[in-house]
N, C-alpha and C positions, 0 to 999 in steps of 0.2 A: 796293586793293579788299579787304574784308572775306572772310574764308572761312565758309563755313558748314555746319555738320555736324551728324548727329544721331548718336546712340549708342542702339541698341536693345538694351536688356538682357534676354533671353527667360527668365531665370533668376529674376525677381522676380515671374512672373504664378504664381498661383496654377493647380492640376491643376482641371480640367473635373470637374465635379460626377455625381454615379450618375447613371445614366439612371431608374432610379427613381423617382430622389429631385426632378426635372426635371416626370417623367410623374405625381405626386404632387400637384407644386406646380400643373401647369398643369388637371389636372383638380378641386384645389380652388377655382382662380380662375375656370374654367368655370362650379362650382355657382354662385358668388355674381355672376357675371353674367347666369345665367338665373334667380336671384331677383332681381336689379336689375329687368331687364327688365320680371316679374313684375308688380314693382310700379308701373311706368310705364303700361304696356297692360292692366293689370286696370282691370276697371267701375266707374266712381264705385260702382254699388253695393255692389260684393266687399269694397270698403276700411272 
């Protein structure tokens, strides 16, 4: 029978990112989903 094993190396993940820089990214991905939005539910007329 086969052995089978894994090996986790915790030495090769990269350090966690600023909180910042996180709260940065996730409120400019908010803006451009409430312009998507925007432009789905605006008026034929607005457009």
């Amino acid at each position: 029978m086969g052995v089978v094993g894994y090996e986790i190396n915790f030495n090769r993940y990269d350090p966690p990112r600023a909180l910042e820089e996180i709260d940065r990214d996730i409120r400019e991905i908010e803006e451009e989903i409430v312009r998507m939005l925007g432009e789905v539910t605006a008026p034929a007329s607005a457009q």
